[in-house]
C-alpha positions in Angstrom: 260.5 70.1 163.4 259.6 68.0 160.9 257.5 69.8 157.2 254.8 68.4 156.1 256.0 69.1 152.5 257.2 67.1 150.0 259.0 69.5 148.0 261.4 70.8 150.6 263.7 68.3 149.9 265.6 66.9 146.9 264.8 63.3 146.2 266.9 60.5 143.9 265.8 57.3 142.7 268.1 54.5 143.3 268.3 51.2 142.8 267.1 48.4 145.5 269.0 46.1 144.6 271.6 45.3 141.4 273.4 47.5 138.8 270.5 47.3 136.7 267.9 48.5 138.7 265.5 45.6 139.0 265.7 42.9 141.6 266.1 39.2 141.4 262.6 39.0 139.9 262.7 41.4 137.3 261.2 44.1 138.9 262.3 47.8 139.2 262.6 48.4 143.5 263.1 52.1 143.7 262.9 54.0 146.8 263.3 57.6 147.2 266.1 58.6 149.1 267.2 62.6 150.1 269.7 64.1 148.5 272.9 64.5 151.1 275.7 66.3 151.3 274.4 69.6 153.3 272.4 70.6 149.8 270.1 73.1 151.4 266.0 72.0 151.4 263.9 73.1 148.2 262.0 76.4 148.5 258.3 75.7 149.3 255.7 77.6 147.1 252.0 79.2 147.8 249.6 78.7 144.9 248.4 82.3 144.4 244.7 80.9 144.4 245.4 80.3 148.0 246.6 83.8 149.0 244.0 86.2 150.5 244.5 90.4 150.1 245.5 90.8 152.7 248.9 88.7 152.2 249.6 90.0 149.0 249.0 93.4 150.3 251.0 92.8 153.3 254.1 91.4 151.1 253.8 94.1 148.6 253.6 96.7 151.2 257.3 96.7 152.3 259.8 98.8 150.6 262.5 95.9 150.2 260.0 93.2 149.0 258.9 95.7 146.3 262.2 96.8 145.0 262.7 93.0 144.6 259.3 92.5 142.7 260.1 95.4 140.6 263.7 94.4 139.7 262.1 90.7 138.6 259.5 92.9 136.4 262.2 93.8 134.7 264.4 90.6 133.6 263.8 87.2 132.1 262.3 84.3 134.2 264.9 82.7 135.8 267.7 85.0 135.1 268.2 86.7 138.6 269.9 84.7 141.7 269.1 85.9 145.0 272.6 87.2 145.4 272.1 89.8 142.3 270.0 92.1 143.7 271.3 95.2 145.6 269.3 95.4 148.6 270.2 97.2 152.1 269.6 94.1 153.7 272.1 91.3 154.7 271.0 87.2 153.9 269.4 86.3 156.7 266.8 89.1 155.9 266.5 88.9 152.2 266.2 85.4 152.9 263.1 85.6 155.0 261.8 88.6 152.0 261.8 86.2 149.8 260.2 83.2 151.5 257.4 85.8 152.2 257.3 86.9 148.4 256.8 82.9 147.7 254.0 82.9 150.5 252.6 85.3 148.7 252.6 83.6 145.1 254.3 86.6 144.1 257.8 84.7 143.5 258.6 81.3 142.3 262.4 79.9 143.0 264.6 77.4 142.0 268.2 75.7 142.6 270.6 76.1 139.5 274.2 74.7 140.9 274.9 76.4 143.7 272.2 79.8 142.7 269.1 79.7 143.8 267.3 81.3 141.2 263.7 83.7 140.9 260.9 84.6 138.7 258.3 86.4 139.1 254.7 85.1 138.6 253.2 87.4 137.1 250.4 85.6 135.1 249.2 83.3 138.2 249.3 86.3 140.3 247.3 88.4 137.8 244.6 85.7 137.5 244.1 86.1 141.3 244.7 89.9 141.5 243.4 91.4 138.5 245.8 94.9 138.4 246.9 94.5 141.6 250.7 93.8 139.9 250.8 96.3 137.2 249.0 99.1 139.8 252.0 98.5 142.3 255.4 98.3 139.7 253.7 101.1 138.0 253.8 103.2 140.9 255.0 106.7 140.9 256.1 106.9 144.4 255.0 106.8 147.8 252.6 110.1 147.3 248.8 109.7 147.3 247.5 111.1 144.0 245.3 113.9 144.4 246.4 116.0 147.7 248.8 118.6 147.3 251.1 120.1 150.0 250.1 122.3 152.0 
């Protein structure tokens, strides 16, 4: 099934005709062409603006998703691949955590070689969730505050 989206593939310029790129009458004829060569689609991203609660909530909610989130806290943009992280979850399924992360607005990815790349968007995600972020990687645990055992 065909995406609607642009960005979920890589696209190249070439030439339409000549070595110099323009045809016989001087103009450039360009036409976008997809990357081959098995090079695996683009990662599609949610503006965080378009993400209600209950989403966020939702992706924040599982325990996997949010070790992920808190490990990105922690390190520079774009310095994490999706291999790097020490997860008890094979690819298949920290694949699909992380498309929900970027369906969230939480996580922004890209392709560096063969890595695919993370960071976390923390400042678009705070303009649409005021706290929301720092309440969750602050965290202590999975305790409610307040209630002691009985």
């Amino acid at each position: 099934m065909e995406s609607e989206h642009w960005d979920c593939k890589i696209f190249i310029e070439h030439s339409a005709s000549g070595v110099d790129g323009t045809t016989g009458d001087g103009e450039r004829g360009m036409a976008k062409q997809a990357v081959g060569g098995g090079h695996r689609a683009a990662p599609v991203h949610t503006d965080p603006e378009d993400v209600s609660v209950l989403t966020a909530l939702s992706a924040l909610a599982d325990p996997v998703r949010l070790q992920l989130i808190r490990e990105l806290a922690g390190c520079a943009d774009w310095s994490r691949s999706c291999g790097s992280f020490d997860v008890p979850v094979g690819k298949a399924a920290l694949s699909h955590h992380f498309s929900v992360l970027r369906g969230a607005g939480l996580v922004e990815q890209r392709d560096e070689g063969p890595r695919r790349v993370n960071r976390l968007r923390r400042e678009e995600f705070e303009a649409r969730f005021p706290g929301l972020l720092d309440l969750v990687l602050n965290a202590e645990g999975d305790r409610p505050r307040g209630r002691n055992p009985a």
